[in-house]
N, C-alpha and C positions, 0 to 999 in steps of 0.2 A: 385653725378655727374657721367654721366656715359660718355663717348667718343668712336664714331665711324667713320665709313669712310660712304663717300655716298651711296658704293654697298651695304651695310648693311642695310641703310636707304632705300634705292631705294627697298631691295628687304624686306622689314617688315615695311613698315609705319605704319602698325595698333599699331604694336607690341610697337614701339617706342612713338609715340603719346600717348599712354595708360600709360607708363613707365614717361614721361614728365607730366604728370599731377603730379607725385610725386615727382620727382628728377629731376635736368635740366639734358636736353639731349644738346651734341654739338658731328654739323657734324663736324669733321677734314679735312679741303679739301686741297690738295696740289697743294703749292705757290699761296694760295687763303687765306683770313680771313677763320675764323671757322664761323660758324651759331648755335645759338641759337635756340631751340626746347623749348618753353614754353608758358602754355594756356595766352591769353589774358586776363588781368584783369582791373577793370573800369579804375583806375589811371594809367593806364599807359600812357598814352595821358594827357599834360595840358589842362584844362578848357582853355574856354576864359578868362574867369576873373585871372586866374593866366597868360596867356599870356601876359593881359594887365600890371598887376602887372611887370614882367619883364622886359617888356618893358619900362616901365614908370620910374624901378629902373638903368636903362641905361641910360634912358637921363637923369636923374638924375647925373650920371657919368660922363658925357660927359658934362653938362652942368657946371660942377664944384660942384654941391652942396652934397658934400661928405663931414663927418669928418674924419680928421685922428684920429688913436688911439694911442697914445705911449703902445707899448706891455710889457713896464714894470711896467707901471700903467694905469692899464684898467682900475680901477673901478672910475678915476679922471672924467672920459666921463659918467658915469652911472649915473644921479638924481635920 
């Protein structure tokens, strides 16, 4: 991982981009979040089909139909 400021970035984007393909790059920006420097890859975005899955596991929530687990015996819930 490497860290910089944006003059560094502003003045070498090739440099950095090229560098981000192997290691993440983050801009530092002051009294602002940092950014993230890294190639795009397929999954980084859900599908539909997973969006619908999430959603579907919400109203599920919300509708009630959850079980609970007692955390001291998990495996009572497991068939």
């Amino acid at each position: 991982m490497i860290v910089i400021s944006p003059a560094e970035f502003r003045a070498n984007q090739k440099k950095f981009f090229e560098i981000a393909e192997k290691e993440t790059v983050i801009v530092a920006r002051k009294n602002e979040k940092p950014m993230i420097i890294k190639p795009w890859e397929d999954d980084d975005i859900p599908t539909r089909e997973e969006l619908m899955a999430i959603q579907e596991g919400l109203n599920d929530i919300k509708e009630g139909r959850v079980t609970f687990i007692n955390p001291a015996n998990v495996w009572e819930h497991i068939e």
